[in-house]
C-alpha positions as CSV (number, residue, x, y, z in Angstrom):
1,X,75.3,-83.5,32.2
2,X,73.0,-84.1,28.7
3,X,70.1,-85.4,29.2
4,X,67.7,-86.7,26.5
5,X,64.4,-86.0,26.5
6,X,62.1,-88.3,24.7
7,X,58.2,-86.7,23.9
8,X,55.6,-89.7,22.8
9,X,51.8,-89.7,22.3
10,X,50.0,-89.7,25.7
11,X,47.4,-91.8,23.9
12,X,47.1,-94.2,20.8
13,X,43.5,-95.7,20.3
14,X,43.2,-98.0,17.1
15,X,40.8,-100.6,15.8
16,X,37.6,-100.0,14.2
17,X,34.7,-98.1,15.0
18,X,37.5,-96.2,17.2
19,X,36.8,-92.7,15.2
20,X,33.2,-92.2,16.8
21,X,35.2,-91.8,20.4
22,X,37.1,-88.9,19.6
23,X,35.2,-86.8,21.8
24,X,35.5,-89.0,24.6
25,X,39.5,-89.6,23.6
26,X,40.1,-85.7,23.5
27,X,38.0,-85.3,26.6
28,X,40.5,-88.0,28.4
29,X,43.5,-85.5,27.1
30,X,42.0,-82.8,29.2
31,X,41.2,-80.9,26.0
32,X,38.2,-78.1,26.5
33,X,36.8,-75.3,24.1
34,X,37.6,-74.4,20.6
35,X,38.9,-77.5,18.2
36,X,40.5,-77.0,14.4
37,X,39.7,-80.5,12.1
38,X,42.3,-79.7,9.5
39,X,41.1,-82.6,6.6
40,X,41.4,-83.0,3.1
41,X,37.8,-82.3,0.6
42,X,37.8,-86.5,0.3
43,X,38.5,-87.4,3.9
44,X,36.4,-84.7,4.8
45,X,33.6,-87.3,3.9
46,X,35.1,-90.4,4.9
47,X,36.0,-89.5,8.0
48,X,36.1,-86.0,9.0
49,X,32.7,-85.6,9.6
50,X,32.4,-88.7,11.9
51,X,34.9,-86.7,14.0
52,X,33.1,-83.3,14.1
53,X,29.9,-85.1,15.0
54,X,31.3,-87.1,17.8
55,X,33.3,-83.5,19.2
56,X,29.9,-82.0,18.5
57,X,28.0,-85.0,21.0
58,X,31.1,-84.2,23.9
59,X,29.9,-80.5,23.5
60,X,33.1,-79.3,21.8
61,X,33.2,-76.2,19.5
62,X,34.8,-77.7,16.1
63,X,35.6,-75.6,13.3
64,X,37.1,-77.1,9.8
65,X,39.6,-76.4,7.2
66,X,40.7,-78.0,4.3
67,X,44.2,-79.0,3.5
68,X,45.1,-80.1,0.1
69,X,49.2,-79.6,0.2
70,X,51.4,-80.5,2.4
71,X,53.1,-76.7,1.5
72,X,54.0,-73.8,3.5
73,X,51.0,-72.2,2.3
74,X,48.7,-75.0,3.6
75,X,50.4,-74.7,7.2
76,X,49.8,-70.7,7.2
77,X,46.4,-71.3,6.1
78,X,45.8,-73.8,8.9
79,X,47.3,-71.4,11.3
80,X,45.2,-68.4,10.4
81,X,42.4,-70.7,10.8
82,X,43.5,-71.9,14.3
83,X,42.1,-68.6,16.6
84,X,42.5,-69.3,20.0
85,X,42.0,-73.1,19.5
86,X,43.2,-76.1,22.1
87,X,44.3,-78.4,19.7
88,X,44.7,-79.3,15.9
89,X,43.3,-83.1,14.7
90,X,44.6,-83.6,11.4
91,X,42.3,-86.3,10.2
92,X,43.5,-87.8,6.5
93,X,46.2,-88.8,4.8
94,X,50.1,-87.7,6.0
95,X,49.8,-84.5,3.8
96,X,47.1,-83.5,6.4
97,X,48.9,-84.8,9.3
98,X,51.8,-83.1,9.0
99,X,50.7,-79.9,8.1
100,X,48.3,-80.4,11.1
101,X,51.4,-80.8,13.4
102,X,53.6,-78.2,11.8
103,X,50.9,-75.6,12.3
104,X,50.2,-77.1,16.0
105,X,54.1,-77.0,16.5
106,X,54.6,-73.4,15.2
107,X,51.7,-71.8,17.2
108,X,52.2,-74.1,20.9
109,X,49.4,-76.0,20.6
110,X,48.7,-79.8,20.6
111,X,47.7,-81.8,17.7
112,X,46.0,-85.3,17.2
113,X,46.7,-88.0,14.2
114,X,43.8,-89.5,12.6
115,X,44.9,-91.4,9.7
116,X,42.6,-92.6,6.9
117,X,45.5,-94.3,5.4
118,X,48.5,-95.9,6.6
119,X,51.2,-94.8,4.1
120,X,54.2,-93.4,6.1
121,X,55.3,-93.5,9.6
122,X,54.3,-89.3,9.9
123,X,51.2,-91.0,12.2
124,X,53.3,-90.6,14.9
125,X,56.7,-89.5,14.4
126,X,57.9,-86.0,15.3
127,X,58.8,-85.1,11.5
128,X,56.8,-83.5,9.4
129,X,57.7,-83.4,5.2
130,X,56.2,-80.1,4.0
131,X,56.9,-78.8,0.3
132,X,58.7,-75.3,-0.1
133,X,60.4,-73.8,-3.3
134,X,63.3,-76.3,-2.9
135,X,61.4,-79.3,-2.7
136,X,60.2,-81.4,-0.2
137,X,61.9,-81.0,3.5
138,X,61.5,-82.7,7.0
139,X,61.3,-80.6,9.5
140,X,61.4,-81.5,13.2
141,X,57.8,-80.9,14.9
142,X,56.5,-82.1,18.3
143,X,54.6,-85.3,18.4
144,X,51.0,-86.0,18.3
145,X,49.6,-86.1,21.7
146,X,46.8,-88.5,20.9
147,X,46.8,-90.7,17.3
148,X,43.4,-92.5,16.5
149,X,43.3,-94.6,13.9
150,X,40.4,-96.5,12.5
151,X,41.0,-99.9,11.0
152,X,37.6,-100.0,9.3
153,X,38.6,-97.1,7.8
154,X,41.8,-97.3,6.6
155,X,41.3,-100.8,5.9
156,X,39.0,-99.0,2.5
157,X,41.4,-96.6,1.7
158,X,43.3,-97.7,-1.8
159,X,45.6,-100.7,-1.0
160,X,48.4,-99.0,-2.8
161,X,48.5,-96.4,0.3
162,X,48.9,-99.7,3.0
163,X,51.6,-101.3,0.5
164,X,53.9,-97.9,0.8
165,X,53.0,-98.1,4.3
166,X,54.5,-101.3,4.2
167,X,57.7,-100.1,2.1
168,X,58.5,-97.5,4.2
169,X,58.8,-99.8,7.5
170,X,61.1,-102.1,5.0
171,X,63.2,-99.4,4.3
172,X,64.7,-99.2,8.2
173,X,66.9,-101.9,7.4
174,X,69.0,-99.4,5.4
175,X,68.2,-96.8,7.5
176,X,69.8,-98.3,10.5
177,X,72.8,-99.6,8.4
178,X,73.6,-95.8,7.6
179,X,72.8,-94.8,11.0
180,X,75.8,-97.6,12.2
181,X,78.1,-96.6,9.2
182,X,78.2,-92.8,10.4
183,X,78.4,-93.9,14.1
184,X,81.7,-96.0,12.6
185,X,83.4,-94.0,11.0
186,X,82.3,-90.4,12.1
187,X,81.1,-91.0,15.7
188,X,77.9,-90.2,15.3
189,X,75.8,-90.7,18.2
190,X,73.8,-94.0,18.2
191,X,70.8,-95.4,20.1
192,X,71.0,-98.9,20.7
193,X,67.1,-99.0,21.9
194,X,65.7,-96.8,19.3
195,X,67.8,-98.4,16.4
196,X,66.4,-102.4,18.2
197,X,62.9,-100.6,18.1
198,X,63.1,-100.0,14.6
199,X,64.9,-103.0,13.3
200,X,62.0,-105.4,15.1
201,X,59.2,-103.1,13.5
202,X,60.5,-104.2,10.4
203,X,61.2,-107.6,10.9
204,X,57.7,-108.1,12.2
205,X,56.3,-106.3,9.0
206,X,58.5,-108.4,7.1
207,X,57.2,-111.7,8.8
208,X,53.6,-110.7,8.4
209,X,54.1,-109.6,4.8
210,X,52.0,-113.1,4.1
211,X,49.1,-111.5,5.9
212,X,48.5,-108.0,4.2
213,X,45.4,-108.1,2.1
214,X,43.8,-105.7,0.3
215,X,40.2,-104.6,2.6
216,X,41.2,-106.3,5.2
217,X,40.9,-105.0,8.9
218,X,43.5,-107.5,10.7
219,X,46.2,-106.2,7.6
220,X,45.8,-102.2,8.5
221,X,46.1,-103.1,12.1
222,X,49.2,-104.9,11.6
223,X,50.8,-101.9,9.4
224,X,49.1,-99.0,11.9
225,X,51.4,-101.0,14.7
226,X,54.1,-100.9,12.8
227,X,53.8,-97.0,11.6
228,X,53.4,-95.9,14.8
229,X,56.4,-97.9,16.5
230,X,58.8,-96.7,13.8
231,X,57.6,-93.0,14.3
232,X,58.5,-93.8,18.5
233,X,62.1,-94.9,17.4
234,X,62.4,-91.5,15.8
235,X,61.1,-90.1,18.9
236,X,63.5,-91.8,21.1
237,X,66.5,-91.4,19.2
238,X,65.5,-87.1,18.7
239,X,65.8,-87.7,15.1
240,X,65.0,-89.5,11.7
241,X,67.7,-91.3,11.6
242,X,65.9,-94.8,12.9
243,X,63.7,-94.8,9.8
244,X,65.7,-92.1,7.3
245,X,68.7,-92.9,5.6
246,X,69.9,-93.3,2.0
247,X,66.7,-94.7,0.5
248,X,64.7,-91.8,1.9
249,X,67.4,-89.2,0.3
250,X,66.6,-91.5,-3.3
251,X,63.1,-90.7,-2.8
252,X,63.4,-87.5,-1.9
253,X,65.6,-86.7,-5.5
254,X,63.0,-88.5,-6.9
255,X,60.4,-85.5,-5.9
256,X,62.8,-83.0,-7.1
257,X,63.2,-84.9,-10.4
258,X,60.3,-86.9,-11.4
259,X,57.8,-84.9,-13.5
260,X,55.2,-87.3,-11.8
261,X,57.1,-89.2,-8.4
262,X,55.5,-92.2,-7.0
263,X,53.9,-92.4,-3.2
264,X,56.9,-91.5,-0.8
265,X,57.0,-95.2,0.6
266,X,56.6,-96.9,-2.5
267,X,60.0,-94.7,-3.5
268,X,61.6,-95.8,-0.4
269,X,61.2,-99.6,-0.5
270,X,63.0,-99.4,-4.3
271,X,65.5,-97.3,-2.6
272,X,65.9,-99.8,0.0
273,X,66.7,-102.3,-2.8
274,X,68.9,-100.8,-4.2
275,X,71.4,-99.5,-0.9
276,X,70.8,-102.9,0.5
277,X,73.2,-104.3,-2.6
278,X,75.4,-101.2,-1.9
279,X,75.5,-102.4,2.1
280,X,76.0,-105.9,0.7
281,X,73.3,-107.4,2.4
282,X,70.4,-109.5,1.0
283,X,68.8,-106.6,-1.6
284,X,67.0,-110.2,-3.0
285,X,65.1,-110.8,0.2
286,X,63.9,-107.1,0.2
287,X,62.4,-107.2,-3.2
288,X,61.0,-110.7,-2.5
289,X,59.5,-109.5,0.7
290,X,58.3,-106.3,-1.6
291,X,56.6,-108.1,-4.1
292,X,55.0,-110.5,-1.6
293,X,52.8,-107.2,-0.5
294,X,52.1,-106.4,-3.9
295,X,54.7,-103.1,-3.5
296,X,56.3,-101.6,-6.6
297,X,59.5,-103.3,-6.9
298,X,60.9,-101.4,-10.4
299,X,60.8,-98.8,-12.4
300,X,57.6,-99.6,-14.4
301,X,56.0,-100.4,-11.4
302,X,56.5,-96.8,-9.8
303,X,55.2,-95.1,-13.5
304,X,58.8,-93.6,-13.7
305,X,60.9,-93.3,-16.6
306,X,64.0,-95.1,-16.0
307,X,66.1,-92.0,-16.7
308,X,64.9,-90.1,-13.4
309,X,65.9,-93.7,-11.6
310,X,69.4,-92.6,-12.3
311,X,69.1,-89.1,-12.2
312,X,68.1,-89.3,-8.4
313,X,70.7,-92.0,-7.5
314,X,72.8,-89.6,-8.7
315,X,71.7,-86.8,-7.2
316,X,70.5,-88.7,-3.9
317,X,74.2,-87.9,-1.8
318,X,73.1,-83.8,-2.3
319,X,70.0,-84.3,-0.2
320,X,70.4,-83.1,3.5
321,X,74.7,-83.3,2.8
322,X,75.1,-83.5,7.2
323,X,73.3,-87.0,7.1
324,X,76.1,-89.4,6.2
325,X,74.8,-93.1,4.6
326,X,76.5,-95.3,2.1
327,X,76.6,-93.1,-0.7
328,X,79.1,-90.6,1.1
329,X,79.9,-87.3,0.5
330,X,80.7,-87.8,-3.7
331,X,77.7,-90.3,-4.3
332,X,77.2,-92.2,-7.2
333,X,78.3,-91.5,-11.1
334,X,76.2,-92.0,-14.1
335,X,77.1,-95.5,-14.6
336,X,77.5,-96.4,-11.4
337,X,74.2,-95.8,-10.7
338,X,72.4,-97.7,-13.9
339,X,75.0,-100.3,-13.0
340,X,73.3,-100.4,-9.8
341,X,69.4,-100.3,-11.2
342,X,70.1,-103.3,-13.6
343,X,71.6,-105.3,-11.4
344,X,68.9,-105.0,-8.6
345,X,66.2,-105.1,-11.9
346,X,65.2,-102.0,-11.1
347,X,65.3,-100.8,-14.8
348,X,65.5,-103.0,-17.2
């Protein structure tokens, strides 16, 4: 018999002011001795040191290292920092966070998400993107086992960050019409429940896309939710394919390509534009919903040239070949694909 075994964070605190009980949160996780802060030299400030002093006050032994790459180097270098440590708390953007959790993963121990920006749904999900000589690559990792993120906080961080939060929650639409176009027509397995958890994360973003506001507390709460329910769909269904499909493969060209790429979720809501009009569903209502948030919704808007648009669309089907999605196995030609970016006005 298979069974399926679904790992989740034992804890999620959020709201704001919640950063100055991280000793009392990692104290309630049964943590004890030696703690790693893996942070970047700007969050350091923001917020790393407001988690060191409250470990320091619950008597915790807190060493730091910085992270500026989410690269293979930056994971070794968090791991040779790591000693005999309990647990890593990656506190800063997703760079940090997943480099924090690869490192936890690869060494056995736990790690904790402490977002100062909500930009991608790597808060919580059991995925971690770090950069090797081929690009950028997901790699399955365990989940956090605590996340605390501070609304004050990432309420400051630049807006742009909480609008590609927002794009890549939009972009599971697509996703999950990938995920149900492989489970058609090559019986791929399917979660009902993890693919419904995913679809009403995004309909609730998209509902609320009225209400995000640049400095705003109530916005980041709203976005944080939604981050860290789309990272649980990925959890339940044992992979990415809840929140991954062909948009994410578009962005991903797009890192390979682009002399200068945009933020990953940013990439992924244009993607999601454009394979919603390949799925023949309402690619309109997507931008609309985009450019309601104040999300790049073209070329211009991302600061790419218009020839690496088409040069990852593509390229896109030759990222991660096993995942199927609507651009199958041969992709898209050269025309086809600024056919495609006009149409949906993503190039002009």
């Amino acid at each position: 018999m298979d069974f399926n075994r679904v790992k989740l964070p034992r804890e999620i605190h959020s709201g704001p002011g919640v950063i100055t009980e991280t000793g009392s949160i990692c104290k309630d996780l049964k943590l004890t001795g030696k703690l790693l802060v893996a942070t970047g030299p700007h969050t350091l400030k923001v917020a790393g040191e407001k988690v060191i002093e409250s470990l320091n006050a619950y008597d915790f032994d807190a060493d730091t290292v910085i992270v500026e790459k989410a690269s293979t180097d930056a994971v070794r270098q968090v791991q040779d920092s790591m000693g005999s440590v309990d647990a890593v708390l990656g506190v800063g953007g997703g760079k940090v966070i997943d480099v924090a959790k690869m490192a936890a993963t690869n060494l056995g121990v736990h790690s904790i998400s402490i977002p100062t920006a909500a930009s991608h749904d790597g808060i919580s999900s059991p995925r971690a993107s770090i950069k090797n000589q081929e690009g950028s690559v997901s790699m399955e990792v365990e989940p956090p086992v605590g996340i605390i993120a501070d609304t004050q906080i990432i309420s400051q961080a630049p807006f742009r960050l909480l609008a590609a939060g927002c794009g890549d929650i939009i972009s599971n639409y697509t996703a999950i019409l990938d995920w149900k176009l492989a489970h058609r027509l090559l019986n791929e397995d399917f979660s009902d429940s993890s693919a419904a958890l995913s679809l009403i994360t995004a309909e609730t973003m998209i509902k609320s896309a009225g209400d995000i506001k640049e400095g705003l507390i109530e916005s980041a709460a709203i976005v944080v939710k939604a981050l860290i329910s789309s990272g649980m769909a990925i959890s339940i269904a044992g992979n990415s394919r809840p929140a991954s499909g062909a948009e994410h493969k578009f962005s991903h060209a797009l890192d390979i390509i682009a002399p200068e790429p945009a933020l990953h979720g940013e990439q992924c809501g244009i993607g999601s534009i454009m394979m919603m009009y390949l799925h023949g569903g309402d690619w309109e209502f997507i931008r609309d919903t985009l450019k309601t948030i104040k999300a790049p919704i073209n070329a211009s808007q991302l600061g790419i040239d218009p020839q690496y648009i088409i040069e990852a669309l593509t390229k896109s089907h030759t990222i991660r070949k096993e995942r199927y999605t609507i651009l199958g196995d041969r992709g898209l030609t050269e025309k086809a694909a600024e056919t495609l970016a006009r149409k949906t006005r993503v190039i002009d």
